[in-house]
Backbone bond lengths (Angstrom), bond angles and torsions (degrees), N, CA, C in turn:
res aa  C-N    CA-C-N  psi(-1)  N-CA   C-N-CA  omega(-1)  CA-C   N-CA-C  phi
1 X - - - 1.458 - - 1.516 108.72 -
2 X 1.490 126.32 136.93 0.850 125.65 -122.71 2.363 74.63 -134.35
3 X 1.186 109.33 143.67 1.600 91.61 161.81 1.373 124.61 -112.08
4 X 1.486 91.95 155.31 2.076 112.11 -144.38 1.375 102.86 -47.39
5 X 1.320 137.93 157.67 1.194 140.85 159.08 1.521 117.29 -55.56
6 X 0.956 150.29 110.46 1.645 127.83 172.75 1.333 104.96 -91.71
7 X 1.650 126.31 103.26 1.585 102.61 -167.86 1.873 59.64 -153.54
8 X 2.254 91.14 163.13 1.322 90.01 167.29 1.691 105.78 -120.62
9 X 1.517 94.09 172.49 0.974 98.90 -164.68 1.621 125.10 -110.00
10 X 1.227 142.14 172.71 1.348 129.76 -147.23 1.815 87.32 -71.66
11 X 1.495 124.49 -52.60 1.781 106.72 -171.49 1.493 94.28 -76.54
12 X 1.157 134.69 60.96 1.319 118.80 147.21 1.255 119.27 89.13
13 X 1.311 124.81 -30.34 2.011 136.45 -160.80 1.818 87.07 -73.17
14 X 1.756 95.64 131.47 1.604 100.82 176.05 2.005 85.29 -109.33
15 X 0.895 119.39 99.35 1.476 127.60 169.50 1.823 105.88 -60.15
16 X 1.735 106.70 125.63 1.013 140.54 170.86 1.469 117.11 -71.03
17 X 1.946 91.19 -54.91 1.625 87.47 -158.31 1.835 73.65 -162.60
18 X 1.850 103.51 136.90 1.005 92.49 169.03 1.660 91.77 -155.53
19 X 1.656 125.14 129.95 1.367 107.78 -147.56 2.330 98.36 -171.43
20 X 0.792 90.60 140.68 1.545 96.37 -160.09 1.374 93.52 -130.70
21 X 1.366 101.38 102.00 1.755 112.29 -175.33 1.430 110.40 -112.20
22 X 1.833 120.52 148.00 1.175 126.50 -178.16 1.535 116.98 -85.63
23 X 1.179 113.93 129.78 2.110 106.63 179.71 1.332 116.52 -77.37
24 X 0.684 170.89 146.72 1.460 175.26 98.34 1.746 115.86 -61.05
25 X 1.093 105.19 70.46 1.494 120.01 -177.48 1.906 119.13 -61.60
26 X 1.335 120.48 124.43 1.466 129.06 -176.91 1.666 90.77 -28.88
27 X 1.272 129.81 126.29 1.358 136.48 155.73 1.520 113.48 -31.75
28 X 1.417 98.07 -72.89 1.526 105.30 179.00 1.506 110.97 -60.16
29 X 0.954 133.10 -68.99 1.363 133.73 -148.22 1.412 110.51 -95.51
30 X 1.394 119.05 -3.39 1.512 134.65 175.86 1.661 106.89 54.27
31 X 1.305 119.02 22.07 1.287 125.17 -161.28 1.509 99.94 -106.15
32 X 1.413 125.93 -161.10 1.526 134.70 143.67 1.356 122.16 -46.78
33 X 1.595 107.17 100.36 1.575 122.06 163.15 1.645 93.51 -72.29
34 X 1.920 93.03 167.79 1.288 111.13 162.38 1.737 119.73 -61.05
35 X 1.431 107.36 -25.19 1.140 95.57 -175.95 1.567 135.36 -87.11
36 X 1.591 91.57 -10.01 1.631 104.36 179.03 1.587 87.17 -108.44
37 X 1.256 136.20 0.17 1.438 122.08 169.67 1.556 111.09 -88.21
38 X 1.483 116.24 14.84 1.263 107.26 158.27 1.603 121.39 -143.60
39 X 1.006 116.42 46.37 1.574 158.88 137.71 1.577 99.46 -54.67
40 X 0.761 132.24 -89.45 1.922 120.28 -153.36 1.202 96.45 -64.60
41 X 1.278 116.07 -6.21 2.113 101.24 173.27 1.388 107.63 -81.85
42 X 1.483 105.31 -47.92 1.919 113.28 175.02 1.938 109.16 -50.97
43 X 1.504 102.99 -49.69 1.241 109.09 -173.53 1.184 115.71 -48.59
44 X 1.994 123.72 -35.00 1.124 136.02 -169.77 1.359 123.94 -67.71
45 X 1.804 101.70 -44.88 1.056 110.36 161.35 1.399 146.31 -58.25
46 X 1.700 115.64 -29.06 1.089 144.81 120.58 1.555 102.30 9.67
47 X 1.221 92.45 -106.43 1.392 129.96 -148.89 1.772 99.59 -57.42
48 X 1.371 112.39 -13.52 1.312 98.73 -150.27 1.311 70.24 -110.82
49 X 1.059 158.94 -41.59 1.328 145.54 -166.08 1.776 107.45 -73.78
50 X 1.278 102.51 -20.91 1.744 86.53 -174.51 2.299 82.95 -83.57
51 X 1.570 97.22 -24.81 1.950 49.61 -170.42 1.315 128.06 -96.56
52 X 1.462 93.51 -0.15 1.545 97.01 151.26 1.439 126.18 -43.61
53 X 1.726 114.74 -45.24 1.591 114.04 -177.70 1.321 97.34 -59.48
54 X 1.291 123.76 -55.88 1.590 120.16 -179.73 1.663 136.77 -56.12
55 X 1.626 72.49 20.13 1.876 87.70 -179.27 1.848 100.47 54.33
56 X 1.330 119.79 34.29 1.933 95.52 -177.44 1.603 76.33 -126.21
57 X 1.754 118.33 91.27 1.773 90.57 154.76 1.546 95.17 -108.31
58 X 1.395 115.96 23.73 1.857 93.67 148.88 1.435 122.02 -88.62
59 X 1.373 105.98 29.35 1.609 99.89 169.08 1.217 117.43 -111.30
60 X 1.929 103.93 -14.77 1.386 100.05 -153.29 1.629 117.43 -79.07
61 X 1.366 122.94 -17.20 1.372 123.60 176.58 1.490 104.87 -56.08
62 X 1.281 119.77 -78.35 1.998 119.35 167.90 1.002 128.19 -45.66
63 X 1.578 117.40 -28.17 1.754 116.01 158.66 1.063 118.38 -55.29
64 X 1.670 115.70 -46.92 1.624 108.45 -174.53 1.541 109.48 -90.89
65 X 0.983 124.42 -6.15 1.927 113.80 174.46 1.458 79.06 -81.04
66 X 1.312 147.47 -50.74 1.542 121.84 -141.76 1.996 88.03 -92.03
67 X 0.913 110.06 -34.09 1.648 102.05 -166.29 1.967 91.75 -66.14
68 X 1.415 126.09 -43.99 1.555 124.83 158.51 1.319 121.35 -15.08
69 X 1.459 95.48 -60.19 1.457 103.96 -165.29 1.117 115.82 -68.33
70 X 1.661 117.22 -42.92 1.742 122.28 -158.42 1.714 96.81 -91.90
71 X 1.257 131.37 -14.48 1.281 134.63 -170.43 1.586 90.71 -88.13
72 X 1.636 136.85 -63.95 0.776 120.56 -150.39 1.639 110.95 -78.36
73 X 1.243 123.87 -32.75 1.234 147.45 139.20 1.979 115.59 -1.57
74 X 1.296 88.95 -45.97 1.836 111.86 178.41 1.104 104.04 -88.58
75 X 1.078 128.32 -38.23 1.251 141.99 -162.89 1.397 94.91 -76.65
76 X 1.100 115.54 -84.07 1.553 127.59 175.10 1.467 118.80 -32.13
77 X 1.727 129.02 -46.28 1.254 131.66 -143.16 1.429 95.04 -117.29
78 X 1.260 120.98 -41.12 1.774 135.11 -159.43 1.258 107.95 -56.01
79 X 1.335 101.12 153.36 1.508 104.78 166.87 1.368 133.79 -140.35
80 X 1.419 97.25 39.67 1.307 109.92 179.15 1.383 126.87 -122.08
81 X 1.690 176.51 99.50 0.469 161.20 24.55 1.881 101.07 -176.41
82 X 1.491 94.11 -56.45 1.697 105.39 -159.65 1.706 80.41 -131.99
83 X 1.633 90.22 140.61 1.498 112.88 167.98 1.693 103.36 -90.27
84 X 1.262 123.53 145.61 1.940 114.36 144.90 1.165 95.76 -135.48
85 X 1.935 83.73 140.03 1.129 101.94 175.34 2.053 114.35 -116.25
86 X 0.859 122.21 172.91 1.460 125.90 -155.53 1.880 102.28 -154.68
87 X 1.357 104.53 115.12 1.391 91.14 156.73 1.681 95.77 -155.13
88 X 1.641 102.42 144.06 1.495 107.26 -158.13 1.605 104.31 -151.71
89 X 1.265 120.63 157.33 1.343 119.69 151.72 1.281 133.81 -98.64
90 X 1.154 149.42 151.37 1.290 152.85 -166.36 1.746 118.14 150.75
91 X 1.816 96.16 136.70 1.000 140.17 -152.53 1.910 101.13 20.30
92 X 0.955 86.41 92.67 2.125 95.44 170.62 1.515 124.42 65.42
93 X 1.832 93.64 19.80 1.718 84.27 -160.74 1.827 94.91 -148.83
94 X 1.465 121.16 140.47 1.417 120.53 150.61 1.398 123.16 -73.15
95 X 1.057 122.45 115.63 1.527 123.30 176.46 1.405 112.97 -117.00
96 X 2.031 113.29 131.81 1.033 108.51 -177.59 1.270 81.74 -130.35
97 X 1.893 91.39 149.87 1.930 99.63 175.72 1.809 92.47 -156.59
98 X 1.598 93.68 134.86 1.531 118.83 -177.33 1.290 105.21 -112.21
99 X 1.332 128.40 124.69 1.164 150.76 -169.26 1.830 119.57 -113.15
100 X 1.421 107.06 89.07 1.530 100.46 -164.08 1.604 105.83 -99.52
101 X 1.263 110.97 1.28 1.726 131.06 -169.68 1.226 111.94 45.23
102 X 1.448 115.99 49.40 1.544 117.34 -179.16 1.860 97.34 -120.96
103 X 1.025 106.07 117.17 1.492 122.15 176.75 1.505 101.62 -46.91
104 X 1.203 135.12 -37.84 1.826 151.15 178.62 1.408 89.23 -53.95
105 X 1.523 107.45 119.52 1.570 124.42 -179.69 1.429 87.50 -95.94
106 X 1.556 114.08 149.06 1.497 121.96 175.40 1.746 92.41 -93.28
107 X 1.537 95.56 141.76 1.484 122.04 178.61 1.857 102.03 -93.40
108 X 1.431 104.38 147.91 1.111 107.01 179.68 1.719 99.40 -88.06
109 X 1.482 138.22 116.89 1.762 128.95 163.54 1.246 103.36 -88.77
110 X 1.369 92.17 165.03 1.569 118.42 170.60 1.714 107.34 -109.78
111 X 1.410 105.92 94.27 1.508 115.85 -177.72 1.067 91.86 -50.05
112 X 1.585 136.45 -172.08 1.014 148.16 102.40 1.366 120.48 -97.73
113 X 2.037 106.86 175.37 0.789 116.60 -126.75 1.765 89.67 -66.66
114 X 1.349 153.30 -53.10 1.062 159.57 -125.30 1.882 94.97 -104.14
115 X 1.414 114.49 -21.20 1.504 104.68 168.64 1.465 129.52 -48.05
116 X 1.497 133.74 106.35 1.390 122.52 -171.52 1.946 95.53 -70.51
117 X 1.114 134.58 -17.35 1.493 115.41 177.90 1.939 110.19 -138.43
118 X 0.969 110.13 -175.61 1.921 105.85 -175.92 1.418 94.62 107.92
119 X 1.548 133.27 12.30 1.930 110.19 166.83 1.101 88.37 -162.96
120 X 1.622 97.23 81.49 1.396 127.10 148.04 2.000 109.82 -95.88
121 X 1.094 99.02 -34.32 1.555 106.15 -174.18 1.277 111.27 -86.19
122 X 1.358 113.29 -27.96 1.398 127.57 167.98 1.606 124.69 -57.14
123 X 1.522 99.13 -34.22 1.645 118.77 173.88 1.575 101.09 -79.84
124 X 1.005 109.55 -51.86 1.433 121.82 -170.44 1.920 98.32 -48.52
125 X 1.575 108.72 -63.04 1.820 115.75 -177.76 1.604 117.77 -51.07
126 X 1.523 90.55 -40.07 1.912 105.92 -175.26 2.063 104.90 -68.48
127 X 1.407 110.25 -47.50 1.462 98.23 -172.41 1.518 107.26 -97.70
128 X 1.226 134.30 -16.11 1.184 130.81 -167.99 1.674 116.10 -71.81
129 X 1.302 146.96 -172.92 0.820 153.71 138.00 1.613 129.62 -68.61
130 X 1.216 109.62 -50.25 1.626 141.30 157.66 1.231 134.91 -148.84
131 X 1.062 132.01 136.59 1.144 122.87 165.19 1.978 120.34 -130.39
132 X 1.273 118.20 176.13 1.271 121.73 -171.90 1.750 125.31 -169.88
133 X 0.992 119.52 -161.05 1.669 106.10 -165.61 1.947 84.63 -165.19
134 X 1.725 98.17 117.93 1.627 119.06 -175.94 1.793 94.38 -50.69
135 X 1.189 102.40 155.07 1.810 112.32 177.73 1.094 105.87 -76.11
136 X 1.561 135.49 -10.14 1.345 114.64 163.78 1.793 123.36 -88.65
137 X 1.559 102.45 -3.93 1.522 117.93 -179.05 1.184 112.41 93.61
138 X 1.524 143.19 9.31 1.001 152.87 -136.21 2.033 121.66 -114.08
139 X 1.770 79.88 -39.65 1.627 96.42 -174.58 1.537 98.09 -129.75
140 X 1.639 109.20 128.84 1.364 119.59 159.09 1.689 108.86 -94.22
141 X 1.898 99.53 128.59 1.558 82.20 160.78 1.714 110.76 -139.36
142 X 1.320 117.33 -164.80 1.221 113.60 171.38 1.034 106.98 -141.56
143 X 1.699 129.96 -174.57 1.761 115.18 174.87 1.849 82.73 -145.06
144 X 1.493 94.15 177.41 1.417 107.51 -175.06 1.792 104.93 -167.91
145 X 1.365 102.90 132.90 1.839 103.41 -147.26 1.825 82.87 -91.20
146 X 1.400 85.89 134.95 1.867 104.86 174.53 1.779 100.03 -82.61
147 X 1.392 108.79 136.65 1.667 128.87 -162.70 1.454 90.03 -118.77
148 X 1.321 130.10 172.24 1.367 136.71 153.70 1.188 102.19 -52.90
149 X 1.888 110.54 121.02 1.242 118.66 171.27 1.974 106.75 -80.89
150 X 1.350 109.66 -176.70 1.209 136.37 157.56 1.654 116.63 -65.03
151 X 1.293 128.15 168.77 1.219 118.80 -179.48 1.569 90.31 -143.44
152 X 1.595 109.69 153.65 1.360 117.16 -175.32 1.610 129.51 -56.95
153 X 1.233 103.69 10.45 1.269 125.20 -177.27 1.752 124.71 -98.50
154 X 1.777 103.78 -14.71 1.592 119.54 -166.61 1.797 74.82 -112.71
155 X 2.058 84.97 139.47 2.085 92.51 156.30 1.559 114.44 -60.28
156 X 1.284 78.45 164.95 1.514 72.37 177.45 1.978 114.85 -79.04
157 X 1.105 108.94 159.45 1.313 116.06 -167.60 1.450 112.25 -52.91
158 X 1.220 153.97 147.06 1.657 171.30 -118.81 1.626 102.72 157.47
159 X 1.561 85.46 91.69 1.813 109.50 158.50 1.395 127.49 -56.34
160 X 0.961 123.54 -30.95 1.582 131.67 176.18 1.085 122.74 -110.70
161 X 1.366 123.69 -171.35 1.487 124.31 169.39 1.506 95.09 -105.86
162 X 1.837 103.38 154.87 1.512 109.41 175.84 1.106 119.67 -75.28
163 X 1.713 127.08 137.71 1.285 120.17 -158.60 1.960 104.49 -105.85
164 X 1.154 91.79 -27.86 2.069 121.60 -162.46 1.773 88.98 -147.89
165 X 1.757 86.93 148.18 1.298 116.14 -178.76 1.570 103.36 -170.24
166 X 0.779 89.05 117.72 1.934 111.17 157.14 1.383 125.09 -134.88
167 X 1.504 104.71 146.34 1.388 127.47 171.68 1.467 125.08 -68.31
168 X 1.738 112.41 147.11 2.009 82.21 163.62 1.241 87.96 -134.66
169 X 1.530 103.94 127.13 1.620 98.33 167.34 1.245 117.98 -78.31
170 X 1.395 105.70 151.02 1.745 111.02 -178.91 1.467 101.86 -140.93
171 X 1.321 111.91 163.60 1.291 123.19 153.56 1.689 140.58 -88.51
172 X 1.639 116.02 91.77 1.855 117.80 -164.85 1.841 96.98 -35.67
173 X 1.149 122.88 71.16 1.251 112.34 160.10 1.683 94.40 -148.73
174 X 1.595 104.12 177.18 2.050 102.77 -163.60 2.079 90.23 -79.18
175 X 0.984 105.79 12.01 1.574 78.98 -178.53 1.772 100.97 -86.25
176 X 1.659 106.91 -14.16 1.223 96.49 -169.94 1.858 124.34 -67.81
177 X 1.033 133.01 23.71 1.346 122.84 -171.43 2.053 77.34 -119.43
178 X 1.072 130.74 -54.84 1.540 110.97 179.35 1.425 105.91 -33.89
179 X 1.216 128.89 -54.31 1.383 135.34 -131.86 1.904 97.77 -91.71
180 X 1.382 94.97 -42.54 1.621 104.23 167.18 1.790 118.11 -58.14
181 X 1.287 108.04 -38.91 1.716 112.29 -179.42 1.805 89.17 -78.20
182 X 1.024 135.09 -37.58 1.694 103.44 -174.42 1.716 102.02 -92.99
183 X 1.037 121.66 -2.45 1.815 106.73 171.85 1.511 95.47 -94.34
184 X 1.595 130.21 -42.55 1.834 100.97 175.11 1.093 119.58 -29.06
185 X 1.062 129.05 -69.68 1.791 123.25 -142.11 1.444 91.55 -61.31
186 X 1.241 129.61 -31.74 1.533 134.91 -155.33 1.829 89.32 -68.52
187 X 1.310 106.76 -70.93 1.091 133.95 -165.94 1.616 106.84 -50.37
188 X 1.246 151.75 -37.19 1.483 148.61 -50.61 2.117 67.19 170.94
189 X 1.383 92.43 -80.37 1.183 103.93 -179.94 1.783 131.55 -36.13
190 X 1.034 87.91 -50.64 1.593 121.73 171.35 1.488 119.47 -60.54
191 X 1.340 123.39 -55.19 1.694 122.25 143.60 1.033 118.25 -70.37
192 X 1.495 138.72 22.42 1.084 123.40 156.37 1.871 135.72 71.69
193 X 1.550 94.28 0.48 1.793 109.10 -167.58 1.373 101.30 -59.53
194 X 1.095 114.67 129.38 1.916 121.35 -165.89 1.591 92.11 -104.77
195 X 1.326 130.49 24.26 1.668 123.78 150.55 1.124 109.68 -60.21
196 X 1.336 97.57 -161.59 1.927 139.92 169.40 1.507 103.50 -34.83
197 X 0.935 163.14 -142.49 1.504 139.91 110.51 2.156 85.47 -134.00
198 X 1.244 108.27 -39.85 1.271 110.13 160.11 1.248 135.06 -35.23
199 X 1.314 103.74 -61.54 1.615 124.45 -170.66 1.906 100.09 -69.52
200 X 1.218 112.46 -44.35 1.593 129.06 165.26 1.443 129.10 -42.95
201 X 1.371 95.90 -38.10 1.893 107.28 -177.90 1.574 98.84 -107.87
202 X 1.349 129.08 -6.61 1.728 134.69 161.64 2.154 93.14 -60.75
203 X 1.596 83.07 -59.87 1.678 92.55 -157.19 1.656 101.89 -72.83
204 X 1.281 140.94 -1.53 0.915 144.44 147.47 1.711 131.10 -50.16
205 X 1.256 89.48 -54.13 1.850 119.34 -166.32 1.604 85.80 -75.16
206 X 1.322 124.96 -90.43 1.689 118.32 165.25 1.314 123.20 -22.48
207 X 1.040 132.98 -20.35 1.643 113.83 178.09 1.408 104.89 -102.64
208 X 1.436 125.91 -2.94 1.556 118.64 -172.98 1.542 95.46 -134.69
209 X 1.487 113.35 10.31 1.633 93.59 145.03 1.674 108.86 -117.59
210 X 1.134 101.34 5.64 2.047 103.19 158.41 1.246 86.00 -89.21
211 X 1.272 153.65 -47.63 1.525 130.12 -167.65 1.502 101.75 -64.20
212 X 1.505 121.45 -46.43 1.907 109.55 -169.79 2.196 99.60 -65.11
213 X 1.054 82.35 -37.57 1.771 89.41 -166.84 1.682 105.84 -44.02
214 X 1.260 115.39 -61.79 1.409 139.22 -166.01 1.143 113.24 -110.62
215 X 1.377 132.00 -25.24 1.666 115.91 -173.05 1.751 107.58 -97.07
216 X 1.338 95.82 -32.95 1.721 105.38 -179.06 1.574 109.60 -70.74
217 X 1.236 106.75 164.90 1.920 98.85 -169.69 1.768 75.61 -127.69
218 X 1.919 116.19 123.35 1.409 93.43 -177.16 1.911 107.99 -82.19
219 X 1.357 95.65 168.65 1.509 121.28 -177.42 1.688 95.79 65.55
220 X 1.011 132.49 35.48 1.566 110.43 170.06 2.008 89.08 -115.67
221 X 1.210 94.20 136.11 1.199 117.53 -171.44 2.195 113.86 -81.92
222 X 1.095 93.76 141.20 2.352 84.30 -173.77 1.042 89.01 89.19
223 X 1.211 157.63 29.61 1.439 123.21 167.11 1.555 111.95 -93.12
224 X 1.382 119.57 153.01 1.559 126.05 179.17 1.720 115.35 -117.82
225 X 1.796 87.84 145.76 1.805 76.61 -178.58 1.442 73.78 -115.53
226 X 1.407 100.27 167.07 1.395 110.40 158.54 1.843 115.92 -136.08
227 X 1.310 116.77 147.46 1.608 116.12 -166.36 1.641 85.76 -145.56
228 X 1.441 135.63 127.83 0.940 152.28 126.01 1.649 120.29 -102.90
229 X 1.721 105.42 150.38 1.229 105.23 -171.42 1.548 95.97 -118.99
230 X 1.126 145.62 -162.52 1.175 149.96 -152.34 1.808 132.58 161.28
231 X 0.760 129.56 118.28 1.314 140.08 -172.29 1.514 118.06 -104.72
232 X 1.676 134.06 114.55 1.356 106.90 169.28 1.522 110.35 -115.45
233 X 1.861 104.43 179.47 1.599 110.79 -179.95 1.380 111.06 -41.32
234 X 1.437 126.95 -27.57 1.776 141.90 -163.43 2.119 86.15 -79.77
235 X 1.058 132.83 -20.64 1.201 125.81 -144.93 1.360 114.85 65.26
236 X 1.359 140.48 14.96 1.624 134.07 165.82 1.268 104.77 -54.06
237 X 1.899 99.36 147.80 1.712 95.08 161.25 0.983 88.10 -130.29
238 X 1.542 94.65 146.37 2.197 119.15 -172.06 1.978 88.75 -115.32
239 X 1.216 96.91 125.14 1.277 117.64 173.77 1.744 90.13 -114.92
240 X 1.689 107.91 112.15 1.660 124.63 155.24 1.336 104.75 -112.50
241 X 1.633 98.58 138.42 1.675 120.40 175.41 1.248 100.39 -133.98
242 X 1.626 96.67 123.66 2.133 84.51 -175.72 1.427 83.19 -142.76
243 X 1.816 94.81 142.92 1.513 124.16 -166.92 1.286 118.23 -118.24
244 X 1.267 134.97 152.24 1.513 115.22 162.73 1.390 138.58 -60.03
245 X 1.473 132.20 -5.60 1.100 156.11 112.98 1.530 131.27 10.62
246 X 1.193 122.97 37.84 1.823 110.20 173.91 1.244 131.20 -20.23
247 X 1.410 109.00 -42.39 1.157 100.43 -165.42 1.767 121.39 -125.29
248 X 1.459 131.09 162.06 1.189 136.77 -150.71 1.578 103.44 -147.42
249 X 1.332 108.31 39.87 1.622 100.27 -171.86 1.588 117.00 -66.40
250 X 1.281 141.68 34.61 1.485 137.23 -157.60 1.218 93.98 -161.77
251 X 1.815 133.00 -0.30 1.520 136.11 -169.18 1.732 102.11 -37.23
252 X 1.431 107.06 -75.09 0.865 113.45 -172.70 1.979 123.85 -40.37
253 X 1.275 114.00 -59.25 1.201 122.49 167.27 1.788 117.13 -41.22
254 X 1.840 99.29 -51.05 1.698 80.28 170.63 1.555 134.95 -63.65
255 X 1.639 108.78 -17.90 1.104 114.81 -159.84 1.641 98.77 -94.90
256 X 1.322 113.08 -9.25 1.544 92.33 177.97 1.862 89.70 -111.98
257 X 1.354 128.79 17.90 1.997 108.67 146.05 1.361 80.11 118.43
258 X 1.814 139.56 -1.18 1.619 115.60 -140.36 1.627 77.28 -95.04
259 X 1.773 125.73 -12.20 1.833 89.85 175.61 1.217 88.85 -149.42
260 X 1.602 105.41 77.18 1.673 106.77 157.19 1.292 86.87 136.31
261 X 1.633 116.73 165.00 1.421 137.12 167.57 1.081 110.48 -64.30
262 X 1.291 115.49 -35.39 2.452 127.43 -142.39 1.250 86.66 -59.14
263 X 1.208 128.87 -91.79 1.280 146.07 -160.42 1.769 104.99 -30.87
264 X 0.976 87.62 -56.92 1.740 82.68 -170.07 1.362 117.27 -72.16
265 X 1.293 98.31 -28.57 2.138 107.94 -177.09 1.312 88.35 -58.22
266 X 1.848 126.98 -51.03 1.479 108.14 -169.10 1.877 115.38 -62.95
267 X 1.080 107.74 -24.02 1.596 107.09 -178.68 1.416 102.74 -77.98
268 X 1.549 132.72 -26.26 1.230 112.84 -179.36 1.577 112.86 -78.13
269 X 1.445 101.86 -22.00 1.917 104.46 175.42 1.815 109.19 -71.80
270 X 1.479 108.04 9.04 1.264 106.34 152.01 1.851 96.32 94.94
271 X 1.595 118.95 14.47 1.087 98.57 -156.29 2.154 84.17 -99.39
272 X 1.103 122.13 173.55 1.478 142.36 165.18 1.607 100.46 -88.60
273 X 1.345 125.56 132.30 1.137 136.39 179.68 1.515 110.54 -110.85
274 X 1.657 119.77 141.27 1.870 98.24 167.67 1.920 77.76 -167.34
275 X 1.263 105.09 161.10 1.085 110.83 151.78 1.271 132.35 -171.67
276 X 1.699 134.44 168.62 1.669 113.36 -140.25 2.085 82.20 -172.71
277 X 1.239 98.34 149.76 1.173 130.86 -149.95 1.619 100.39 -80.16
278 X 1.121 111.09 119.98 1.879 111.42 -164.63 1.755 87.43 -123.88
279 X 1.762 76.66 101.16 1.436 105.39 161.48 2.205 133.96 -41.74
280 X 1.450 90.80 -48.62 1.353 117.26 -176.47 1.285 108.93 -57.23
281 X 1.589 97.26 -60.87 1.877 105.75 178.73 1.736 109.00 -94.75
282 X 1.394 109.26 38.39 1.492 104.56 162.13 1.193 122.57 55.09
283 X 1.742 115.14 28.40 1.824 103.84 -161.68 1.189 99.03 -172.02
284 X 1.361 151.55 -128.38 0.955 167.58 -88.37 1.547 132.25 143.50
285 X 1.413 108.97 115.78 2.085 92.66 179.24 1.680 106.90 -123.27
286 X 1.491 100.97 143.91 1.716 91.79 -173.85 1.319 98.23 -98.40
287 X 1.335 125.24 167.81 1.491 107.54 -175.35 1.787 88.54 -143.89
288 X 1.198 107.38 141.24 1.440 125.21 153.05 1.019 139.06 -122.88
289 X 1.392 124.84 102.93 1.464 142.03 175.11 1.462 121.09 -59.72
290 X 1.603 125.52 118.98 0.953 122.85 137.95 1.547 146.79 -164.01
291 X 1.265 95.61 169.66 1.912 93.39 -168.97 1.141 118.50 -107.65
292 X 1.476 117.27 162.87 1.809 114.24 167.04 1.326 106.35 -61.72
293 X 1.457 95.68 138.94 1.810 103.90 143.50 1.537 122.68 -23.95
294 X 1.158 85.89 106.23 2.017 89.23 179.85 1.820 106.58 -71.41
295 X 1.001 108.80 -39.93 1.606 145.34 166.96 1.628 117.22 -22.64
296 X 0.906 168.19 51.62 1.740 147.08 -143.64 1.971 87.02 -99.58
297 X 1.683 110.28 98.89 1.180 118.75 175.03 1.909 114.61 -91.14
């Protein structure tokens, strides 16, 4: 698997996620194997990183429960070979559409109350804007109305209040991103963040050796890094790295892969990227957001 292009296109569509996956259905039960039951986690990640490039991560929490639903949905019900999936922007709107090429239109049920599954479509009607099913039966999609986004200049958004916070001291020299990946887990541990703990000390190690790479000026002597970690009431963990460095004119470009892996490996560990000019410490802080799997795949 290859990652999505984010480029736009002559009518306008800034593509999120665009991706043509194989099913491999339980032998026996022709239902959800393990292996296509962990597809809408990859997909998520996906998806959430292109809209991060698109500066929209206020979409990405409802993008990915609804892109969940209609992917796994295909996954589960389809009967055709290859899923596509599609998620894009254009003219004022997110649109996601799953393509299982099964003429069988999905019915909306009425679970009841003791059903563990049957309101997937139900989630899908309640948060979406619209949704619908192509006239040949083929493609489910939904839409979701684009608001004034954020600009690469605001953190990224923090739902709660902070509950835990710790520091990591380091040293502004390149040994500091080793030294940062063996005090996370310690640290990580210690607030208690019931994520990734993996994916956390990846997105750790990357943001404070892009801070030595680019924020440090080498041989200039006084310089400060700074790394706080953070915990909120939501369970988010806010990863800040602040450099002497003001400025970030290429944000965007690193974060969608156009100069280097770093940037993007942290968006595929699922984290939200933003960052904005910290007055106090004379420089700049990058911040990475992230949450548990809302998901139990």
């Amino acid at each position: 698997m290859t990652p999505p292009a984010s480029v736009t296109r002559r009518d306008g569509v800034q593509t999120a996620l665009e991706l043509s996956i194989e099913r491999h259905p339980d032998p026996d039960t022709g239902g959800l194997s393990e292996t296509d039951a962990a597809w809408p986690q990859r997909l998520r990640r996906i998806a959430r990183a292109g809209l991060t490039y698109w500066g929209r991560p206020d979409l990405i929490e409802t993008a990915e429960l609804l892109l969940t639903e209609l992917a796994t949905n295909a996954l589960r019900h389809g009967h055709s070979r290859d899923i596509g999936v599609h998620v894009y922007l254009q003219n004022g709107r997110c649109r996601i559409e799953v393509n299982d090429g099964s003429p069988n239109r999905p019915k909306l049920r009425h679970a009841g109350p003791t059903d563990e599954g049957g309101r997937g479509l139900f989630l899908v009607t309640a948060m979406a804007e619209a949704w619908g099913v192509s006239n040949d039966g083929t493609t489910t999609w939904c839409t979701l109305p684009l608001t004034e986004g954020p600009t690469e200049m605001e953190p990224a958004a923090v739902t709660a209040p902070v509950l835990r916070k710790i520091p990591m001291d380091l040293p502004a020299d390149p040994s500091a991103a080793g030294i940062a990946r063996i005090k996370a887990r310690t640290l990580l541990t210690v607030l208690g963040w019931p994520g990734n703990l993996h994916a956390a000390i990846d997105v750790i190690h990357c943001l404070v050796d892009n801070a030595v790479q680019y924020g440090l000026t080498p041989g200039k002597a006084s310089q400060n890094l700074g790394v706080c970690l953070s915990v909120t009431e939501a369970h988010e963990l806010l990863v800040d790295v602040t450099d002497p460095n003001p400025a970030f004119p290429d944000f965007d470009k690193a974060v969608a892969g156009e100069l280097g892996r770093g940037l993007w490996d942290v968006t595929q560990q699922g984290a939200v990227l933003s960052w904005f000019v910290n007055a106090e410490f004379d420089g700049k802080t990058v911040r990475a957001a992230m949450r548990p799997d809302l998901v139990d795949l």
